[in-house]
N, C-alpha and C positions, 0 to 999 in steps of 0.2 A: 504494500500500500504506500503511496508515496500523499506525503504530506507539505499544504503549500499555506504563509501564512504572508498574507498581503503579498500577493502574485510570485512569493521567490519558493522555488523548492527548497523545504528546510530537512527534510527527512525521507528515505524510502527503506521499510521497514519489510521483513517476514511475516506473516500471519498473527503467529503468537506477538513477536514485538509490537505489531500493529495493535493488536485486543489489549495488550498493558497500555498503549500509550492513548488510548481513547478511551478508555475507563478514567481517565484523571480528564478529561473532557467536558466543562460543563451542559454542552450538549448530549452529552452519551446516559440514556435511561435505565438503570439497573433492572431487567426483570426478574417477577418473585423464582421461577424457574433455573436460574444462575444465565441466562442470556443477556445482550445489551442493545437496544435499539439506539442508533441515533436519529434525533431530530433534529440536524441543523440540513434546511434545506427546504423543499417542498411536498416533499413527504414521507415518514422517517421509514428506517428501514433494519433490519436486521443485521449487526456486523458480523456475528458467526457466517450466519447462510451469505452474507454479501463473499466472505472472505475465502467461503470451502468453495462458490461456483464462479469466482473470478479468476481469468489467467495471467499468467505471465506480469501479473504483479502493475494489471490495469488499476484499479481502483483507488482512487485519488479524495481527500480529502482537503477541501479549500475555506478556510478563514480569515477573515480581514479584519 
């Protein structure tokens, strides 16, 4: 997952490093189930299931 905060890439992480580093996230929602949705965006979404069905290390997180 590669992560960008005000347009610059700050970080591209592995799976696991990705889920530690968006649990400190104030966007990222603990569910009761041990899961985490994030809602920063238009509509939130699952970061396990985002993380097991994305490849090659698409999936990008943007904050400003």
């Amino acid at each position: 997952m590669r992560f960008y905060e005000n347009g610059e890439l700050v970080a591209t992480l592995n799976n696991d490093e990705a889920i530690e580093h968006c649990i400190q996230c104030p966007f990222c929602y603990h569910n009761s189930e041990g899961t985490h949705t994030c809602v920063l965006g238009l509509e939130p979404w699952n970061l396990e299931e985002e993380l097991t069905n994305e490849d090659d290390n698409q999936l990008e997180c943007w904050l400003s």
